[in-house]
C-alpha positions in Angstrom: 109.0 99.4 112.6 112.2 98.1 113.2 111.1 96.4 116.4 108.4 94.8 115.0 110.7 93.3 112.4 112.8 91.3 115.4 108.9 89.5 116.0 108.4 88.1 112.9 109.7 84.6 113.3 109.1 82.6 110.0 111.4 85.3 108.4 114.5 84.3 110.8 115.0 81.5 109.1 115.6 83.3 106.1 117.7 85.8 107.5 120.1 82.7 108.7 120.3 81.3 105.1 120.7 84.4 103.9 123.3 85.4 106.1 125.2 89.1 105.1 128.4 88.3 102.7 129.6 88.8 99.6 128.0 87.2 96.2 129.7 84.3 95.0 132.6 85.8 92.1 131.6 82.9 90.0 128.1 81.3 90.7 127.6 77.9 90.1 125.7 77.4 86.8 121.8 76.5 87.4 122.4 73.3 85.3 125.8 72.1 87.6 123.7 73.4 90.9 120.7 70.9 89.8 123.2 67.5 88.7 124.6 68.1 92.1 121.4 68.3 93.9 120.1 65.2 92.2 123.5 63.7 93.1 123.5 65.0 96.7 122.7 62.8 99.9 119.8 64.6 102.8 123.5 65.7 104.3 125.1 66.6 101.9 122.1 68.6 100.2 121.5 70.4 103.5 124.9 71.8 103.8 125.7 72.8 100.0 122.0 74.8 100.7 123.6 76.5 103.8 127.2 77.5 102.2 124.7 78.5 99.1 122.7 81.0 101.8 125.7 82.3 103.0 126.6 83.5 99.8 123.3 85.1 99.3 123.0 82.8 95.9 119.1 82.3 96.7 118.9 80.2 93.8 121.4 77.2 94.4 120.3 77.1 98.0 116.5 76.8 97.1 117.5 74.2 94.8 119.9 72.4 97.1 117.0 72.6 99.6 114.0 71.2 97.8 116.4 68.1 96.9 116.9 68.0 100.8 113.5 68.1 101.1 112.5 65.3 99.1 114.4 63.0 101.1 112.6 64.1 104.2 109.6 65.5 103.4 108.2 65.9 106.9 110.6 68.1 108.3 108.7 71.4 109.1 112.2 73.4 109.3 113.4 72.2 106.5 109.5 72.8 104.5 109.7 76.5 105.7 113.3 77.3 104.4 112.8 75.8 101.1 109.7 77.6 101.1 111.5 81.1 101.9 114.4 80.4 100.1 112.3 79.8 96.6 109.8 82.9 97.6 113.5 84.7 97.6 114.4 83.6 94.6 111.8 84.6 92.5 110.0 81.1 91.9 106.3 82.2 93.0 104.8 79.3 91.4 107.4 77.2 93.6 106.7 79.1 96.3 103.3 78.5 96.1 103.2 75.1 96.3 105.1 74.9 98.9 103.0 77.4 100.9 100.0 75.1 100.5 102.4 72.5 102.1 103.1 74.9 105.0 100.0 76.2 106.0 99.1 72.4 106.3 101.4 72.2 109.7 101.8 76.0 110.7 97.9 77.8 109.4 99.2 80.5 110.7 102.6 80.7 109.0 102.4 84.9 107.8 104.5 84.9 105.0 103.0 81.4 103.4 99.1 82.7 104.1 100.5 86.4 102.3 101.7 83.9 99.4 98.9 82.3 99.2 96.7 85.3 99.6 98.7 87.4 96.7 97.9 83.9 94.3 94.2 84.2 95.2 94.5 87.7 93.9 96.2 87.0 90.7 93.7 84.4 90.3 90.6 87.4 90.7 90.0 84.8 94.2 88.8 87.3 96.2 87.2 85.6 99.2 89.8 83.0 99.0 92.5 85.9 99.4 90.7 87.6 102.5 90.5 84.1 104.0 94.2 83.5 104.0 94.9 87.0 105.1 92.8 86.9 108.1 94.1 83.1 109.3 98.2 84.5 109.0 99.5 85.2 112.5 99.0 88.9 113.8 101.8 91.5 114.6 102.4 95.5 113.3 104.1 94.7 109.7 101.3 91.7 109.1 98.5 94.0 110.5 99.4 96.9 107.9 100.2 94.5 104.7 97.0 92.6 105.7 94.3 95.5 106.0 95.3 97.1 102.7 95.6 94.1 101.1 92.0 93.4 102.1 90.6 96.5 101.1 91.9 96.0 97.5 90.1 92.7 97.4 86.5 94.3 98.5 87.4 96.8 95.2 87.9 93.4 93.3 84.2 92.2 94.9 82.6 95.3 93.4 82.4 96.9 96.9 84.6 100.5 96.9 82.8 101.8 99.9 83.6 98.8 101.8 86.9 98.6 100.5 88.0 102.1 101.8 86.0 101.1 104.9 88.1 98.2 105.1 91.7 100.3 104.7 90.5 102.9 107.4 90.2 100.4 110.2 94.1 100.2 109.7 96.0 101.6 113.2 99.4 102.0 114.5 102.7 103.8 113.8 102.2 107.5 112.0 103.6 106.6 109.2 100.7 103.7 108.8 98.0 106.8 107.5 100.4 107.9 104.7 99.8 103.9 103.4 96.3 104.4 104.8 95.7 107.8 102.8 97.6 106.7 99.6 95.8 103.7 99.4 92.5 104.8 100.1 92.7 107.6 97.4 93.7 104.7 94.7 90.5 102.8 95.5 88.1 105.7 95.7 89.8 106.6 92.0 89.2 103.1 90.8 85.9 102.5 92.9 84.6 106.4 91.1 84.3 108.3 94.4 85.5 111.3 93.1 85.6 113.9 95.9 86.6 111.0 98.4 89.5 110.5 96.2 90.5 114.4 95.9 90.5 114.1 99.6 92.2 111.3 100.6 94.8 112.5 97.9 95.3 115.7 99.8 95.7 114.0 102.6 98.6 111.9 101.1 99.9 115.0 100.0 100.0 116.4 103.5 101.4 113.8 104.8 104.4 112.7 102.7 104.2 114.9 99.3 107.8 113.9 99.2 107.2 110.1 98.3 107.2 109.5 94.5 104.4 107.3 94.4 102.4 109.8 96.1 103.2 112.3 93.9 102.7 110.8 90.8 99.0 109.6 91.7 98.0 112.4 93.0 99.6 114.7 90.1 98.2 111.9 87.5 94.4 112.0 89.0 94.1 115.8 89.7 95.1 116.3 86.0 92.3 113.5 85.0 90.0 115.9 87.2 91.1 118.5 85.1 93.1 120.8 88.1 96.1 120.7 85.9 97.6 123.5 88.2 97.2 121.1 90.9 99.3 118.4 89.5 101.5 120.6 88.5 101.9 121.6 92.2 102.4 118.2 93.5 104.9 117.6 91.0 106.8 120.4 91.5 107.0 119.9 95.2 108.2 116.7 95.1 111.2 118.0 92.8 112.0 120.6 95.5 113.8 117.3 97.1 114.3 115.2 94.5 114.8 116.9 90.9 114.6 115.7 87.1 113.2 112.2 88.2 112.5 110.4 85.4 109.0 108.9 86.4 108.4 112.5 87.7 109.3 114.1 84.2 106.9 111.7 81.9 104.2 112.9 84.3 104.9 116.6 84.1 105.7 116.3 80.3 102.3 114.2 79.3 100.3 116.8 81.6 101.4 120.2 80.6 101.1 118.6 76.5 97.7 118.4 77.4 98.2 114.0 77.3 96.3 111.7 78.7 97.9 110.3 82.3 97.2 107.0 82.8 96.6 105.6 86.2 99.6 103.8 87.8 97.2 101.5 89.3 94.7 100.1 87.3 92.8 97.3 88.9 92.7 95.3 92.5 95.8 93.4 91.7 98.3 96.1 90.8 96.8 98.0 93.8 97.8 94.4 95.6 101.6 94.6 93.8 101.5 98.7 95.1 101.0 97.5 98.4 103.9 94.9 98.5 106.1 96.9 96.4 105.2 99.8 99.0 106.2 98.2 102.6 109.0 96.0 100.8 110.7 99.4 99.5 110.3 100.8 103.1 111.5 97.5 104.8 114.9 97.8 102.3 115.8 101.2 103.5 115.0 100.4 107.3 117.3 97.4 107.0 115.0 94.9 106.5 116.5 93.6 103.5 115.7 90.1 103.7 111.7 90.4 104.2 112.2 93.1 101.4 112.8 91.4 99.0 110.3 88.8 99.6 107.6 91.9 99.6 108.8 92.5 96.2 109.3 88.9 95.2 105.5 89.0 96.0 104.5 92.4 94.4 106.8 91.2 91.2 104.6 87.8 91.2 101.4 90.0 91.3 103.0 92.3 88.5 106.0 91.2 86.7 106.8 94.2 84.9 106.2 96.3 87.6 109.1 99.3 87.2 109.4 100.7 90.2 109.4 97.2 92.0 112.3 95.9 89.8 114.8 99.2 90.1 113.7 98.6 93.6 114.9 94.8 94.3 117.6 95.5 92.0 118.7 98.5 94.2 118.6 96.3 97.1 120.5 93.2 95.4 123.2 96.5 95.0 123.2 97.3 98.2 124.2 93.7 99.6 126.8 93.4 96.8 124.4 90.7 94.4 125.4 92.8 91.2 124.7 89.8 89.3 121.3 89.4 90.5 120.9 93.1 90.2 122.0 93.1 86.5 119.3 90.1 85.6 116.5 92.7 87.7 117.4 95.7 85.6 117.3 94.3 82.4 113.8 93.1 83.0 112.2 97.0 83.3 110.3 97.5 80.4 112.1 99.5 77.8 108.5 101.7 77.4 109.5 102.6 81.3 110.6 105.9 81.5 112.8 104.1 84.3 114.8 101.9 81.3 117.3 104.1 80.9 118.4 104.6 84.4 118.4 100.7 84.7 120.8 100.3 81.9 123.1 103.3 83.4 122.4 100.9 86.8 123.2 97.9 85.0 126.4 98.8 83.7 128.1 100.2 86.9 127.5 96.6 88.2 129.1 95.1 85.2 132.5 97.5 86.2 131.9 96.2 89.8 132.1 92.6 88.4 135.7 93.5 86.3 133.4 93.6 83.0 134.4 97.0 82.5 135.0 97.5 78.6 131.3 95.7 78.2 130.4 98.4 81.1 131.9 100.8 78.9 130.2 99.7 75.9 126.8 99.5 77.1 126.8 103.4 78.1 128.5 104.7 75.6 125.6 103.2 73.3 123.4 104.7 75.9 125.0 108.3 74.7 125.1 107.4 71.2 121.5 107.3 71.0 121.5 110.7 73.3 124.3 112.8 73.8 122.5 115.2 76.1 122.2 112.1 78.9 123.8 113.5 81.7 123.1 110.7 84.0 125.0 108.3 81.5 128.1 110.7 80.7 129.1 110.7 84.1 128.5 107.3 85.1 131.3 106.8 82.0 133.5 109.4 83.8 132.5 107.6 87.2 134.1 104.3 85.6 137.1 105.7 84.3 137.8 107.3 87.0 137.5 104.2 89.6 139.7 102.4 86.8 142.1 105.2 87.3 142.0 106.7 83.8 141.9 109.9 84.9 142.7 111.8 82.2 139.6 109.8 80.0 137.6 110.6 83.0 137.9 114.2 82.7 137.4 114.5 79.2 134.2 112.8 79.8 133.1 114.6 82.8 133.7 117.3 80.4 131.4 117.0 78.3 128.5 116.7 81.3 129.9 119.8 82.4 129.1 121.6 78.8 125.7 120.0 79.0 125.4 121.8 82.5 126.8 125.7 81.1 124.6 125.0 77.4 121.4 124.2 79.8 122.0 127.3 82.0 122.6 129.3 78.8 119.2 128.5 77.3 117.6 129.3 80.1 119.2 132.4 81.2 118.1 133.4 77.3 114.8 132.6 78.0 114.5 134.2 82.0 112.2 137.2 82.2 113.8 141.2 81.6 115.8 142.1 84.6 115.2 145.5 86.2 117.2 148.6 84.9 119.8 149.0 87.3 120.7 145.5 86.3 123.6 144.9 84.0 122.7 142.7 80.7 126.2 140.5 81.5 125.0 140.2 85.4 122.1 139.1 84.5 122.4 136.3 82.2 125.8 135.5 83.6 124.1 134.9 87.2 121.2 133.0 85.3 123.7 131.0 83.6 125.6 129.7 87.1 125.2 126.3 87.1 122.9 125.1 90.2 123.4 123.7 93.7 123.3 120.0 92.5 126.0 120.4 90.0 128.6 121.2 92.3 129.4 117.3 92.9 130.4 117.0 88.7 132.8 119.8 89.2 134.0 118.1 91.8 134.5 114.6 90.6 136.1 116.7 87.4 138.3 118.3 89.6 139.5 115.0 90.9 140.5 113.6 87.6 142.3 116.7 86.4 144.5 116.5 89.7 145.0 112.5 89.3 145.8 113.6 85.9 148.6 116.3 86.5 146.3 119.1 85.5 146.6 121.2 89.0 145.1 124.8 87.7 141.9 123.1 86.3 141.7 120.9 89.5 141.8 124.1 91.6 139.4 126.1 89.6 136.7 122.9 89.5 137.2 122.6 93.2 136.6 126.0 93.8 133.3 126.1 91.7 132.4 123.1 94.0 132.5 125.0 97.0 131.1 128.2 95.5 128.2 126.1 94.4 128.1 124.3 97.7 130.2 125.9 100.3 129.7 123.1 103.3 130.7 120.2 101.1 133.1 118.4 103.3 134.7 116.8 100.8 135.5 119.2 99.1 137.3 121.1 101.1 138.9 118.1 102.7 140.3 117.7 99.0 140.8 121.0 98.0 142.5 122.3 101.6 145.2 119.0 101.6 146.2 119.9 97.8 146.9 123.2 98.9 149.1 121.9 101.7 150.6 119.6 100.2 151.9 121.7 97.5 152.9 124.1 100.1 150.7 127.0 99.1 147.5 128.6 100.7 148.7 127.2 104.1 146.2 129.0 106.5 143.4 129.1 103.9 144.2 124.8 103.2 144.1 124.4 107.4 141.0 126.6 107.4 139.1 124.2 105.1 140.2 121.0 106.5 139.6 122.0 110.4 135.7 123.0 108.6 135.5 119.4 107.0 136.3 117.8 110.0 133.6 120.1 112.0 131.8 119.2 109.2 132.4 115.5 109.8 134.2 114.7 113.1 133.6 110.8 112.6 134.8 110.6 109.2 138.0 108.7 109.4 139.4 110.1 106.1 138.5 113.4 106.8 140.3 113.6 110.1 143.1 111.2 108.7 143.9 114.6 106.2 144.1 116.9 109.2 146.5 114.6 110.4 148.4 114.4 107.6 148.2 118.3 107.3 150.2 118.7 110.7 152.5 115.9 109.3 153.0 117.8 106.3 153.9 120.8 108.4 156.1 119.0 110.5 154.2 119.5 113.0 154.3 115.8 114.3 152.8 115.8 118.2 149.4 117.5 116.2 149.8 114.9 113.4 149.5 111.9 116.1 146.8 113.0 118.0 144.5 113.2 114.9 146.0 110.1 113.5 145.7 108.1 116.3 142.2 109.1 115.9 141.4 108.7 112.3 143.0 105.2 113.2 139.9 104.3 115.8 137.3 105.5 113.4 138.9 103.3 110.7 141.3 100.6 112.0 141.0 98.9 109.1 142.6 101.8 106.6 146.2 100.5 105.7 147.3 104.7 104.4 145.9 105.7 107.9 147.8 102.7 109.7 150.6 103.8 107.8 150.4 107.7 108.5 150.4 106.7 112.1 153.6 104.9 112.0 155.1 107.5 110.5 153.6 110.3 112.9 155.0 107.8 115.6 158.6 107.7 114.1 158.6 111.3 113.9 158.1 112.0 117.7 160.2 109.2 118.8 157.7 106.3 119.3 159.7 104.0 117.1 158.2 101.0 118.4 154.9 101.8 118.0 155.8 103.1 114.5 156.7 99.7 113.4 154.1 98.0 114.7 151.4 100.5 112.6 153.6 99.8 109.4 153.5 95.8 110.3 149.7 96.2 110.6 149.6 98.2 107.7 151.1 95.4 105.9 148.6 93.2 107.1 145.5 94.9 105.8 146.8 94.9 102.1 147.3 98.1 101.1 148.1 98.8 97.2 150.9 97.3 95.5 152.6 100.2 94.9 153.1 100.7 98.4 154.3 97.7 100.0 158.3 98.6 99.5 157.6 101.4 100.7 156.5 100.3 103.8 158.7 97.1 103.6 161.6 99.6 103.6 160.7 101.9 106.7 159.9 98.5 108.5 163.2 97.5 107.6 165.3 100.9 107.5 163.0 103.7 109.8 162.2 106.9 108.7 165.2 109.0 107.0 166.2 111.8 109.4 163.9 114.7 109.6 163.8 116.8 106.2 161.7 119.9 106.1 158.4 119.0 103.6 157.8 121.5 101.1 154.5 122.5 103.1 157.0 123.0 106.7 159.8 125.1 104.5 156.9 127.5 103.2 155.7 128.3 106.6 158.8 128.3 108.3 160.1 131.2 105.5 157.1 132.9 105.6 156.9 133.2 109.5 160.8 134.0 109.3 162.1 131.1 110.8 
């Protein structure tokens, strides 16, 4: 898949303008971006759209280029990246005048004959759509969009059995007859072949039961067929790996109330939108993200209210930073969506991330207002304070998740089946009443906040229900086994579980840096600077680890070296609370050895 990707020319242009980097902190306003195109010379338009791509603002650069564009209209670089660049941004009517325009010099240009193809199906154009699809140049990626796309438009000519004939001449990769499957099942639904469709969903199910989409169909028609146990199945399945989804618990709730499941694909164009939505998702998480989000750009222009296509792109606008552009995304899922909640939680994490943290707060508290038994909300609240360093806050509010957890387990240890005789009543309901696996990251984020917040024997006790919950969590014993040390208690047991975290995770800089700064602790400095100097390769960047080194240097007599690591710890900015303090032992070195609480401990205990 990923090699394939590297072939796909037209896209590269793209991938240039939108080059990785950070979102501009204050885009220019659409309004200013437009005066200054008008404004703007061929030159001068060209290069405002290049420092526009850099910044991934997809917008301004699209603009910047079309005013480019007018003052040389014949330049076939220039024609392709406005095109991209407005396909990007969201613009499919733009786009799609432009792709006309394209396909005039390159007919074989993929992504403006997809364009093209996907308006054809809006537009119920369905010979039109498998005409443009079959003149768009040939490669892996364009062979798998193309043949499912053209089997949805034989469904929109009235043909099913030609449409599913149409899908099943798709080859390649194994992870092609999952799309093949999946697809073929929607059509035969649609199209009325009933036992085609039962088998085709089967075989989606066999294949990848653990995709959402897949799960959800096939649940959705089985119930429709009237195998509610079946749906039932695939639903639960699917929450082996993934639980309490919320498109996953409006299927399961609607079919065991005996409600009708509607179809998440309808007709031939939302089966068009599945399919972009489909390989733009997988494209996004291969690393794709450019192509991605024109597939979704495309699926969106199909079907703008498509859910799962908008928590998609505005997933991906996350992950590269755009929390603007992922803010405008998530407000546009439908509030019927059972997704609408989760975009809002979404939404206002991005507004913390752009310093608009009191309207971040704001917008979640309402969010618990209106249910106090959102979980998902409460501790994305706790998750901001705590970033913001209101730890105390935090754990109040992680609290109250935490009660949601013990009230849940409760009610259902009330309502578990009698217990055999030679079971206690208190064993019983207290060992139905642990919380479960997935909870042990709440107690630990809890556990956080009550140590940030001076709160040590609540910290310990949340930590330790972590790991008794989960007992290879890394980071929690990485956290857990450095307080110990570093209060000078547990020694052996706090060693135990750091040397586990970094088995655990060798290449995880922090995780080694606290082994490191274990031995430092214990004064035992020639340990400290072997695992410092390596924390230091896996994360050179670090300013504490840059730091911990010089001091580990100091220690064994490398003064040198020590204040170089300082100097470079200066250099890489570390918090403002620490800069004396490295300013000073740049200036002044190290005070002369002093036992650390943690070294005294052992030393006493081991009778030194």
């Amino acid at each position: 898949m990923t090699h394939s990707l590297s072939r796909l020319a037209p896209i590269a242009a793209l991938a240039a303008l939108l080059a990785a980097g950070p979102a501009l902190a204050n885009p220019n306003d659409a309004a200013e971006v437009d005066t200054l195109a008008t404004r703007g010379t061929l030159t001068g338009n060209y290069l405002a759209g290049r420092v526009a791509g850099a910044s991934r603002d997809a917008g301004a650069a699209a603009t910047f280029f079309r005013a480019a564009l007018k003052s040389d209209p014949r330049n076939a670089e220039l024609l392709e990246r406005t095109f991209l660049l407005t396909l990007a941004d969201g613009d499919g009517d733009g786009a799609m005048r432009l792709a006309e325009r394209v396909v005039a010099t390159d007919p074989s240009n993929r992504i403006a004959r997809l364009a093209l193809a996907a308006r054809s199906i809006r537009t119920h154009n369905y010979g039109a759509a498998r005409h443009h699809l079959s003149r768009g140049a040939k490669g892996p990626l364009a062979d798998l969009t193309t043949q499912l796309l053209i089997g949805w438009t034989w469904l929109g000519s009235d043909q099913p059995a030609k449409a599913v004939e149409a899908v099943d001449k798709l080859q390649g990769a194994d992870f092609f007859g999952t799309f093949r499957d999946y697809h073929a099942a929607l059509i035969a639904d649609i199209g009325n072949r009933k036992d085609e469709a039962a088998k085709r969903f089967n075989a989606a199910l066999s294949g990848d039961g653990s995709a959402l989409r897949i799960a959800q169909a096939a649940a959705i028609y089985r119930a429709r067929a009237g195998d509610k146990a079946g749906a039932l199945k695939a639903l639960a399945d699917f929450e082996k790996a993934s639980p309490r989804h919320p498109l996953i618990r409006e299927t399961r709730d609607a079919i065991e109330q005996g409600k009708e499941a509607k179809r998440i694909v309808k007709d031939p164009t939302d089966g068009a939108a599945e399919v972009l939505y489909g390989i733009g998702g997988a494209l996004g998480r291969q690393g794709g993200e450019d192509l991605s989000i024109v597939y979704l750009q495309l699926a969106l222009y199909l079907e703008p209210e498509h859910p799962m296509a908008l928590v998609t792109l505005a997933d991906l606008y996350d992950q590269l930073n755009q929390y603007a552009d992922a803010i405008d995304v998530y407000d546009r899922v439908p509030e019927s969506s059972a997704l609408k909640r989760n975009a809002d939680i979404q939404s206002a994490m991005d507004l913390d991330r752009l310093d608009k943290t009191d309207k971040a707060k704001a917008q979640l508290k309402k969010l618990i207002d209106a249910d106090p038994t959102d979980q998902e909300a409460i501790v994305a609240l706790g998750n901001i304070e705590r970033g913001r360093e209101q730890f105390k806050e935090a754990a109040d509010t992680y609290s109250k998740a935490v009660d949601l957890v013990e009230k849940r387990q409760a009610a259902e240890a009330a309502a578990s089946p009698a217990q055999p005789a030679d079971v206690k009543p208190a064993q019983s309901a207290a060992a139905a009443a642990s919380p479960d696996r997935s909870n042990w990251s709440l107690y630990y984020v809890r556990g956080i906040a009550y140590e940030r917040s001076k709160q040590w024997a609540k910290a310990e006790a949340d930590l330790k229900k972590a790991l008794e919950l989960s007992p290879d969590q890394a980071l929690v014993m990485n956290y857990l086994g450095y307080s110990w040390i570093d209060q000078g208690v547990n020694l052996d047991e706090g060693m135990k579980l750091i040397r586990k975290a970094v088995e655990l995770k060798p290449d995880d800089g922090y995780i080694v840096d606290s082994l490191g700064w274990a031995f430092y602790k214990l004064g035992k400095y020639e340990d400290a600077v072997r695992e410092l100097e390596r924390a230091v390769e896996l994360r050179p960047q670090d300013p504490v680890m840059n730091d911990h080194l010089g001091d580990a240097y100091w220690r064994v007599g490398r003064k040198l070296e020590a204040r170089f690591q300082w100097s470079h710890a200066l250099e890489l900015k570390p918090e403002a609370n620490e800069l004396p303090k490295i300013e000073a032992k740049l200036k002044d070195g190290l005070e002369a050895d002093k036992k650390t609480d943690a070294a005294e401990v052992k030393e006493k205990r081991e009778g030194g």
